[in-house]
C-alpha positions as CSV (number, residue, x, y, z in Angstrom):
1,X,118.7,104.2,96.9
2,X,115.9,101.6,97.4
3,X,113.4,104.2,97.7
4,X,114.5,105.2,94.0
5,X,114.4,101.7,92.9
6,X,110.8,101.1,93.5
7,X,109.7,104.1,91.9
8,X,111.0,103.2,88.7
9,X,108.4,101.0,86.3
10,X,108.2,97.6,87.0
11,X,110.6,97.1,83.7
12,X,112.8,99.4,84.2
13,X,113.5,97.8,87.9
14,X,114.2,94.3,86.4
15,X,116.4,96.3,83.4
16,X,118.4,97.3,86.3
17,X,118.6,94.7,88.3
18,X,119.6,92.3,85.4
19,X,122.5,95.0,84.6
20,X,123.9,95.2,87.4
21,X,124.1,91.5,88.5
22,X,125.7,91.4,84.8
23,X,128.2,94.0,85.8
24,X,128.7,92.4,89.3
25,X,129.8,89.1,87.9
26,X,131.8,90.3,85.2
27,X,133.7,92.3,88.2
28,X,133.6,89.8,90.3
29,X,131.9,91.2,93.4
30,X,128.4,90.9,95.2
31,X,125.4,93.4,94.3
32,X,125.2,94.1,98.0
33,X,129.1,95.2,98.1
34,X,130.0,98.5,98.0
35,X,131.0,98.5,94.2
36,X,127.7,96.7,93.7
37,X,125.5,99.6,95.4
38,X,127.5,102.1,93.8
39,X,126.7,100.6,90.3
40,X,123.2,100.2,91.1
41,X,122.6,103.8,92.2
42,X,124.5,104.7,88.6
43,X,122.3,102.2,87.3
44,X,118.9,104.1,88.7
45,X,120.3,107.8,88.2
46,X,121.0,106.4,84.3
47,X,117.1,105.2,83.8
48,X,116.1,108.0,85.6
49,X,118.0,110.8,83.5
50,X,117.4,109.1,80.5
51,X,113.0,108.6,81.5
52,X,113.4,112.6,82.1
53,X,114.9,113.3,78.5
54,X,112.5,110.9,76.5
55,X,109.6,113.4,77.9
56,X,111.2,116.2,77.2
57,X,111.6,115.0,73.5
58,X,108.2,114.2,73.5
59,X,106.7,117.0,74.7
60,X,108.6,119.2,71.7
């Protein structure tokens, strides 16, 4: 999971972070708990998937 983190841009790491600290406060648990990790690798497969469809649009 980390691994995919810091292959991610620079922004897109801090767009994730800041997301799911937001999400982990507004449900009340720690980023390092299990619900935390689990929204952080959703968080990383979502600006991954949606990095791989903006190319693919661009390259039309």
């Amino acid at each position: 999971m980390l691994q995919s983190l810091i292959s991610l841009p620079d922004q897109d790491i801090e767009l994730v972070i800041t997301a799911v600290r937001q999400w982990c406060t507004m449900n009340d648990c720690e980023i390092d708990s299990n619900e935390g990790r689990r929204a952080l690798t959703l968080a990383i497969d979502l600006v991954q998937y949606s990095s791989r469809t903006t190319v693919r649009r661009r390259d039309r």
